[in-house]
C-alpha positions as semicolon CSV with decimal commas, in nm:
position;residue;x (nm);y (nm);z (nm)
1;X;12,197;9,254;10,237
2;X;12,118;9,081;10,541
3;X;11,822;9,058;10,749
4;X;11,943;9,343;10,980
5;X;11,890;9,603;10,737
6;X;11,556;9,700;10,541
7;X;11,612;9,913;10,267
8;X;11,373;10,084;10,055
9;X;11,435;10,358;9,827
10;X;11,206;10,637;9,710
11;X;11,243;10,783;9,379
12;X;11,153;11,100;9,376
13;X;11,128;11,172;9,025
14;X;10,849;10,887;8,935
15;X;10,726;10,821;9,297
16;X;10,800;10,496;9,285
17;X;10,947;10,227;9,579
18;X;11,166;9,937;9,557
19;X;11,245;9,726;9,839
20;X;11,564;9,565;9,876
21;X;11,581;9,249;10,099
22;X;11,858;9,027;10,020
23;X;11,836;8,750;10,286
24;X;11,834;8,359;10,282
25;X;11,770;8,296;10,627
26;X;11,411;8,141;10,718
27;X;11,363;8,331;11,049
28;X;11,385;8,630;10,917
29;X;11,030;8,735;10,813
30;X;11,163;8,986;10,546
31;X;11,353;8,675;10,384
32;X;11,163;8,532;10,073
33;X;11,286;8,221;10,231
34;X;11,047;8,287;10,560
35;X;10,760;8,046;10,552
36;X;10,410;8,130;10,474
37;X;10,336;7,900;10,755
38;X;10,483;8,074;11,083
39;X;10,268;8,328;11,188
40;X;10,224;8,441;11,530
41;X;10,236;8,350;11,801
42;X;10,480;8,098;11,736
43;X;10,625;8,378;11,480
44;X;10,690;8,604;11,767
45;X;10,884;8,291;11,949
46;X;11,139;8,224;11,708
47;X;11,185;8,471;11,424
48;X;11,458;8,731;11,497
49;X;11,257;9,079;11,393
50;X;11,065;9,021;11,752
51;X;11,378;8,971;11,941
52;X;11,618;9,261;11,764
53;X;11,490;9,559;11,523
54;X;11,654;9,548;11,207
55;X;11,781;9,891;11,101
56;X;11,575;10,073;10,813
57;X;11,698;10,272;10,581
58;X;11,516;10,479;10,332
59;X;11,688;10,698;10,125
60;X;11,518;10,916;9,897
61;X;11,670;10,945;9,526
62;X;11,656;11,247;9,303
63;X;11,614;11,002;8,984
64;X;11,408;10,726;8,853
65;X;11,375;10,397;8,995
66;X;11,526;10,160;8,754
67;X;11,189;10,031;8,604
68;X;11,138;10,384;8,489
69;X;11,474;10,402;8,331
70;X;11,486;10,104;8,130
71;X;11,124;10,218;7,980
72;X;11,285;10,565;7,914
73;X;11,555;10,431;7,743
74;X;11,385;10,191;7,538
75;X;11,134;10,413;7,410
76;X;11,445;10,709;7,261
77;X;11,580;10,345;7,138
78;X;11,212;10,370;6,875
């Protein structure tokens, strides 16, 4: 997933949110890559989220986020 698109995804059965952001790039302040460092206004200069909106995307799941299901599972495992 690039820095274009910002997903997060609402479970709707446990209320929880994950957040995907899958991007190397370091001006892109939704990369994990972005440094703590550039803040604005030299942020605003050079990063690409002030120059183009990324698209985001949040889809809302009839389930539970995957934290949730690994705990369910390992507990009918007992």
């Amino acid at each position: 997933m690039c820095r274009w698109r910002h997903v997060n995804n609402i479970y709707l059965r446990c209320g929880h949110v994950e957040e995907l952001i899958r991007c190397e790039s370091t001006h892109c302040k939704f990369s994990s890559n972005h440094p703590r460092s550039c803040v604005p206004p030299y942020c605003s200069r050079t990063c690409n989220q002030y120059h183009l909106f990324p698209e985001r995307y949040v889809p809302e799941i009839n389930g539970f986020c995957s934290a949730c299901t690994s705990a369910m599972s390992s507990r009918s495992r007992r």
